[in-house]
TILUMTOR-154362 format. One record per residue (C-alpha): residue number from 1; residue in one letter; x, y, z. Coordinates in Angstrom, 2 decimals, padded with zeros to 5 digits. Layout:
! TILUMTOR-154362
+-----+-----+---------+---------+---------+
:   n : res :      px :      py :      pz :
+-----+-----+---------+---------+---------+
: NUM :   a :       X :       Y :       Z :
...
+-----+-----+---------+---------+---------+
***
This chain:
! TILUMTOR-154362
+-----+-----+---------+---------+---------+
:   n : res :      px :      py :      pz :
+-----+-----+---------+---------+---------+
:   1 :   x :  003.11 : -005.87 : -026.12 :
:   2 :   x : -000.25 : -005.95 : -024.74 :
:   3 :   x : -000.27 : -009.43 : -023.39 :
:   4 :   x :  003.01 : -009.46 : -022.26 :
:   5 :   x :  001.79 : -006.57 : -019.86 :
:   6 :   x : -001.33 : -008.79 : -019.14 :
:   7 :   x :  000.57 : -012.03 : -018.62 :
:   8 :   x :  003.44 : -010.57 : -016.61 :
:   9 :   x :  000.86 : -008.53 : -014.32 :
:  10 :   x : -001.05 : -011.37 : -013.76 :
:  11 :   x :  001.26 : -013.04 : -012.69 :
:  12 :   x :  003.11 : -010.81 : -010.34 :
:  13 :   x : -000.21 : -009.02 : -008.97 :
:  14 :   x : -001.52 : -012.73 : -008.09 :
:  15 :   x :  001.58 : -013.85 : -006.31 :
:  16 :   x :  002.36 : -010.23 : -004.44 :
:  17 :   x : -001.19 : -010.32 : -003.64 :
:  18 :   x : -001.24 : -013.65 : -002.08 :
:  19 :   x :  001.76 : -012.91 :  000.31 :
:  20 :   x :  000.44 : -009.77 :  001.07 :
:  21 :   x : -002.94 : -011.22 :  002.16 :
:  22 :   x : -001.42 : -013.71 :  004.55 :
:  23 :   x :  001.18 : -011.68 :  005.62 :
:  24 :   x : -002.33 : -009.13 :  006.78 :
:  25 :   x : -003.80 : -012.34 :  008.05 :
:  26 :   x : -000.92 : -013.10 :  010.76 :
:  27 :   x : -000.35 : -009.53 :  011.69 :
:  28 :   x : -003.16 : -007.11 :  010.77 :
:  29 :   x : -006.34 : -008.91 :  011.26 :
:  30 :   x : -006.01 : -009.51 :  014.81 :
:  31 :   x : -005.03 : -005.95 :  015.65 :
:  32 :   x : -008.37 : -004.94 :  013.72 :
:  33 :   x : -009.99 : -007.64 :  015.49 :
:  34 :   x : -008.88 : -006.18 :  018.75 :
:  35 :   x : -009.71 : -002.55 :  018.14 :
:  36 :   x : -012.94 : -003.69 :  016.98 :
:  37 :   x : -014.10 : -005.16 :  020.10 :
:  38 :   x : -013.34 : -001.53 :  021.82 :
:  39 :   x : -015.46 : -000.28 :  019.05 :
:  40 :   x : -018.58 : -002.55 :  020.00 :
:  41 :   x : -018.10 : -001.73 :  023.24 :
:  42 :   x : -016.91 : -005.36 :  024.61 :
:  43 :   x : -014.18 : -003.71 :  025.87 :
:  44 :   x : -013.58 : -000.65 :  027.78 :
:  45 :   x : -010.46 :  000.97 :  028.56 :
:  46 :   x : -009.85 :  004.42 :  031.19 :
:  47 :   x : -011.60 :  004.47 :  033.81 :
:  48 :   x : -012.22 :  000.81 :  034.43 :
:  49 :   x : -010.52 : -001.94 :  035.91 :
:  50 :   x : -007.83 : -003.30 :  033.74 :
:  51 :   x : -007.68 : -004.95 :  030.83 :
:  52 :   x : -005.78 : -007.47 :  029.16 :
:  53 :   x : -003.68 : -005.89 :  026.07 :
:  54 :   x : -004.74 : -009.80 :  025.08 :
:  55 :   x : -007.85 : -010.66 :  024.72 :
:  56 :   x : -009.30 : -014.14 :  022.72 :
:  57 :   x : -010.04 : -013.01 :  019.64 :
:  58 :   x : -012.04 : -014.79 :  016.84 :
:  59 :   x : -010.32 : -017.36 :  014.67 :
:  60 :   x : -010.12 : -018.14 :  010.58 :
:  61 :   x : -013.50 : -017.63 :  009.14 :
:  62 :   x : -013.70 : -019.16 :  005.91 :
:  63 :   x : -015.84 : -016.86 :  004.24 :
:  64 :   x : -014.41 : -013.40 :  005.40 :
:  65 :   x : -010.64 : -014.64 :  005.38 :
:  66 :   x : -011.14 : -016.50 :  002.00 :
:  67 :   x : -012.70 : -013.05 :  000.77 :
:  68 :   x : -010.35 : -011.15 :  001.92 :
:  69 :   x : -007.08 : -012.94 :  000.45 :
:  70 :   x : -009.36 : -012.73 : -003.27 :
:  71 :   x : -009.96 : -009.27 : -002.71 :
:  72 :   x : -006.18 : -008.66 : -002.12 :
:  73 :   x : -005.01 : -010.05 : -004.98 :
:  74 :   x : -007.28 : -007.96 : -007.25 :
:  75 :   x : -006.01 : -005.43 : -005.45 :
:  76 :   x : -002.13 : -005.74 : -006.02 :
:  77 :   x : -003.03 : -006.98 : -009.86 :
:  78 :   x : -004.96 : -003.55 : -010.45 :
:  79 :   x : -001.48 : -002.03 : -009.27 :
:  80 :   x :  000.61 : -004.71 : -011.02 :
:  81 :   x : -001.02 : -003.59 : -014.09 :
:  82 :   x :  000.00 : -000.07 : -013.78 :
:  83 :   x :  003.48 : -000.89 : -013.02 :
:  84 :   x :  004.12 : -003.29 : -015.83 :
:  85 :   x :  002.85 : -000.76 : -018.26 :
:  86 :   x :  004.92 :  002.00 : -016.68 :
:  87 :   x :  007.99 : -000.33 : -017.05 :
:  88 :   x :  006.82 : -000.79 : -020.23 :
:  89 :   x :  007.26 :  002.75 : -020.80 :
:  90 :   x :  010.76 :  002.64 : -019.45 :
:  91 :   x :  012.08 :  000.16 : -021.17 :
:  92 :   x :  010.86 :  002.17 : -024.38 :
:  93 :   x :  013.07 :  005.18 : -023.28 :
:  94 :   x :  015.93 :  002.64 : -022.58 :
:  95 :   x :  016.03 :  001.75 : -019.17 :
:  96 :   x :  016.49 : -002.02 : -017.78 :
:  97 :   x :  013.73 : -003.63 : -016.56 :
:  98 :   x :  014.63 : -006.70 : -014.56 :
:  99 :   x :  014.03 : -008.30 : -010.72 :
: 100 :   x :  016.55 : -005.82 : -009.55 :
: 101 :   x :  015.03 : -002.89 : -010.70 :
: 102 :   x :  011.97 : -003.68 : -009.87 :
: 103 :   x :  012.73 : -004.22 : -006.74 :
: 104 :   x :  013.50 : -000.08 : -006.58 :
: 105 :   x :  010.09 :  000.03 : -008.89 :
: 106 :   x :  008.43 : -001.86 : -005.50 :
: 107 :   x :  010.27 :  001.15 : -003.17 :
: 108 :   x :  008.86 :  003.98 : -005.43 :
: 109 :   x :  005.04 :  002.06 : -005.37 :
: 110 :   x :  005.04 :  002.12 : -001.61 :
: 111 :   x :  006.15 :  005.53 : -001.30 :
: 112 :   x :  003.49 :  006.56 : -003.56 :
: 113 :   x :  000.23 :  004.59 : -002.35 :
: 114 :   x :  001.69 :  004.13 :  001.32 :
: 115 :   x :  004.26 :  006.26 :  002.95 :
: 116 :   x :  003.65 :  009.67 :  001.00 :
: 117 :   x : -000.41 :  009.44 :  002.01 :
: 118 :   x : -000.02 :  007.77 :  005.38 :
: 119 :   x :  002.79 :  010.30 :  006.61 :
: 120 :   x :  000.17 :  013.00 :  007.16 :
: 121 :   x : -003.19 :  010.66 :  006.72 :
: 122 :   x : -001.96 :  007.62 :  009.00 :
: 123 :   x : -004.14 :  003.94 :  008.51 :
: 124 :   x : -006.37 :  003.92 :  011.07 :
: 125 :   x : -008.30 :  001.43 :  013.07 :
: 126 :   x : -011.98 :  001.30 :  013.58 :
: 127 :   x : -013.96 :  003.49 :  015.99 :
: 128 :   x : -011.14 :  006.38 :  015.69 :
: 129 :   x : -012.42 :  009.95 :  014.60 :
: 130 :   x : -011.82 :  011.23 :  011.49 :
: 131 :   x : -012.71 :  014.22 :  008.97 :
: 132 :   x : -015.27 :  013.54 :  005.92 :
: 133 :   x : -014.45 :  010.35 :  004.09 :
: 134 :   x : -014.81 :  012.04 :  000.92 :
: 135 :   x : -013.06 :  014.99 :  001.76 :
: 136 :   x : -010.04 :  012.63 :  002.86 :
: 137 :   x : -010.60 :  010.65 : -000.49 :
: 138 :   x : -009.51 :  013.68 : -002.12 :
: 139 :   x : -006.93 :  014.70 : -000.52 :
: 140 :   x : -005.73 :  011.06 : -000.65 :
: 141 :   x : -005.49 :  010.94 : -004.30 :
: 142 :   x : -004.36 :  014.72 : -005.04 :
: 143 :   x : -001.31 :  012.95 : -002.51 :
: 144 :   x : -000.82 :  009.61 : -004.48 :
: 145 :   x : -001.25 :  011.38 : -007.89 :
: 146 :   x :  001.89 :  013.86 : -006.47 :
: 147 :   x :  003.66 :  010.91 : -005.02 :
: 148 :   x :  003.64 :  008.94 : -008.52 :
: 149 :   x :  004.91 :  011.93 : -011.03 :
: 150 :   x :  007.90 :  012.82 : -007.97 :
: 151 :   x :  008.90 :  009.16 : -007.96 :
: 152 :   x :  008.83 :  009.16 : -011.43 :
: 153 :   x :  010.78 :  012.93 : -012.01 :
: 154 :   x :  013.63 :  011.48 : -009.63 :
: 155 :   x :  013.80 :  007.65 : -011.07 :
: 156 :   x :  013.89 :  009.42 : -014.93 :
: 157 :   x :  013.90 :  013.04 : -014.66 :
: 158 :   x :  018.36 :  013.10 : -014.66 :
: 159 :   x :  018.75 :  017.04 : -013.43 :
: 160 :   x :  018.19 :  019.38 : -010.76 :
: 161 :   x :  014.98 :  020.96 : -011.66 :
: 162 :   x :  013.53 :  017.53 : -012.34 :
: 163 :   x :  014.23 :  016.67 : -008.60 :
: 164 :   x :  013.51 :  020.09 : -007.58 :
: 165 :   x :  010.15 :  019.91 : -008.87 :
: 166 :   x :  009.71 :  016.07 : -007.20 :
: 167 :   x :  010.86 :  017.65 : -003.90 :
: 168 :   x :  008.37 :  019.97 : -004.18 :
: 169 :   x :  005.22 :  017.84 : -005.08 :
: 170 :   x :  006.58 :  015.47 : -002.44 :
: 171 :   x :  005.91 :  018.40 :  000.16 :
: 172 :   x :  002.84 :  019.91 : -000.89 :
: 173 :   x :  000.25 :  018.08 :  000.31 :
: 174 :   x :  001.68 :  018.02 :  003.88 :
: 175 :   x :  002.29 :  021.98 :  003.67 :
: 176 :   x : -001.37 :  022.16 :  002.78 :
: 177 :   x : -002.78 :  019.45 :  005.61 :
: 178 :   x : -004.12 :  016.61 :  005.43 :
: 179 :   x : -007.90 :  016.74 :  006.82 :
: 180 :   x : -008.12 :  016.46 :  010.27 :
: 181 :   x : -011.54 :  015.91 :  012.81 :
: 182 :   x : -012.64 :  018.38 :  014.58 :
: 183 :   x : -012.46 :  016.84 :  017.69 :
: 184 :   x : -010.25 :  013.52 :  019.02 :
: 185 :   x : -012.73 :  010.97 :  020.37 :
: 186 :   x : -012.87 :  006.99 :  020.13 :
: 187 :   x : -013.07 :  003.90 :  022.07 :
: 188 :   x : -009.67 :  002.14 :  021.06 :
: 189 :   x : -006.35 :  002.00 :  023.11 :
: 190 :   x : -003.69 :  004.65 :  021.45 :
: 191 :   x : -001.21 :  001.80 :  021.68 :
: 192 :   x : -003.70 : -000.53 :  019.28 :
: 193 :   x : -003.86 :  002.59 :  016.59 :
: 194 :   x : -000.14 :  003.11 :  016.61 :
: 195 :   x :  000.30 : -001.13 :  016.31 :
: 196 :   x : -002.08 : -001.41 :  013.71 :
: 197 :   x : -000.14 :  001.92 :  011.67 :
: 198 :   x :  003.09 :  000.28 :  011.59 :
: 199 :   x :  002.18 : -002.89 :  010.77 :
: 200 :   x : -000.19 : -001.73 :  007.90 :
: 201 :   x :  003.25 :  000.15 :  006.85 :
: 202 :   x :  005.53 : -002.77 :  007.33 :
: 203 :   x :  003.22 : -004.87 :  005.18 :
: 204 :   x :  002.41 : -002.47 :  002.61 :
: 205 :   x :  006.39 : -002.05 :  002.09 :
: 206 :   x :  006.69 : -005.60 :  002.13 :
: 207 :   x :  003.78 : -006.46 : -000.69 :
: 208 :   x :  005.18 : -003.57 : -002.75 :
: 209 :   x :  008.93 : -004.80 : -002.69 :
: 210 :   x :  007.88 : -008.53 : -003.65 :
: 211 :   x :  005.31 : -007.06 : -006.48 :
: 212 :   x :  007.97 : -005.29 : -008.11 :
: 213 :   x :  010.22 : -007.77 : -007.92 :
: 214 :   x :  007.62 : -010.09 : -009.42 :
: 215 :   x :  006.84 : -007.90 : -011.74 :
: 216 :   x :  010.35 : -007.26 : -013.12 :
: 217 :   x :  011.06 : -010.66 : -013.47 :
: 218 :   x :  007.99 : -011.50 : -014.77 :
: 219 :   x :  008.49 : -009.11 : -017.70 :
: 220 :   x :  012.01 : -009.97 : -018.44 :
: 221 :   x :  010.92 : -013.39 : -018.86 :
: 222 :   x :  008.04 : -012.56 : -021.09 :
: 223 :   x :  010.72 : -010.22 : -022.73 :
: 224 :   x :  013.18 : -013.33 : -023.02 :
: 225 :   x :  010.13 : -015.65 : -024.47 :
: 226 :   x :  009.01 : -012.99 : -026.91 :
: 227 :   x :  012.37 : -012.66 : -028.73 :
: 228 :   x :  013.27 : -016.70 : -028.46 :
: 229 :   x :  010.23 : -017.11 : -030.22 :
: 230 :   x :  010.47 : -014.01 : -032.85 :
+-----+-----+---------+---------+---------+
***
């Protein structure tokens, strides 16, 4: 059991993680890029003369793209290996694990690392003000950690308390607020912050779709293998 959670993970994390990272390459990085040169000061917007929403902006570095795309696919293969075991865990109680399901497995990750945080906590680009990092930290994980037992009451929970209770973790964090600065300040064009927040959601929705799928396929295959060679 344990290496077929391993192998299929692996596998699945790797390739999700891959896509994801050049998918961020073509469409996040040079939104980053962008805001950052606001945040050195390069650039100045209000109050000067205008400037170009299009700016030259630096190309592929080796060393931080190359790092980056690594660093990606750790990331989505730490997450791979929690969803694999959770399927794991569902197959157990008798539900089909497969590339379809997964694909709905993919849904319920982004809504609970992505959309459930980033609905009241929204990505944000450098140079932006923001409340405490650790104070948001918390409040980031109290919200994923709600997110991941809701998906999980609705996907398996099968009556009306089950979703009643989902509906209400769901909510929670947003009734209580997310932490907020006490003040709005920053260098960086509005329209930059609000590119760079739904392209970081696009992405993210993207990268968790494709590692569920991945990883449902994955693990019926290594499901498939298992009993051909039993």
């Amino acid at each position: 059991m344990f290496s077929r959670i391993l192998t299929s993970a692996l596998f699945a994390g790797a390739a999700a993680g891959l896509i994801a990272a050049l998918l961020q390459l073509v469409f996040v990085q040079p939104v980053l890029l962008h805001a950052e040169l606001y945040e050195s000061g390069e650039l100045v917007h209000f109050g000067g003369e205008a400037v170009s929403a299009h700016p030259e902006l630096p190309g592929f570095d080796a060393m931080r793209d190359g790092l980056s795309i690594v660093f990606t696919m750790l990331t989505y293969t730490g997450y791979s290996l929690v969803m694999v075991a959770l399927m794991s865990m569902a197959e157990r109680q008798g539900h089909a694990v497969n590339a379809r399901s997964g694909l709905l497995w993919g849904l319920a990750g982004f809504v609970t690392f992505h959309f459930a945080p980033g609905l009241s906590l929204a990505p944000e680009v450098p140079g932006v003000a923001a409340a405490d990092v650790a104070v948001r930290q918390i409040w980031w994980t109290a919200t994923v950690a709600a997110a991941g037992i809701a998906m999980w009451l609705i996907a398996f929970g099968g009556n009306l308390v089950s979703y009643l209770i989902a509906a209400a973790l769901l909510l929670a964090p947003h009734l209580i607020g997310a932490p907020e600065p006490d003040s709005f300040s920053g260098p960086v064009p509005t329209e930059i912050g609000a590119l760079f927040a739904a392209r970081a959601f696009g992405i993210g929705m993207a990268a968790w779709i494709l590692l569920g799928t991945f990883a449902g396929y994955f693990w019926q295959s290594e499901s498939a293998r298992a009993e051909a060679a039993a």
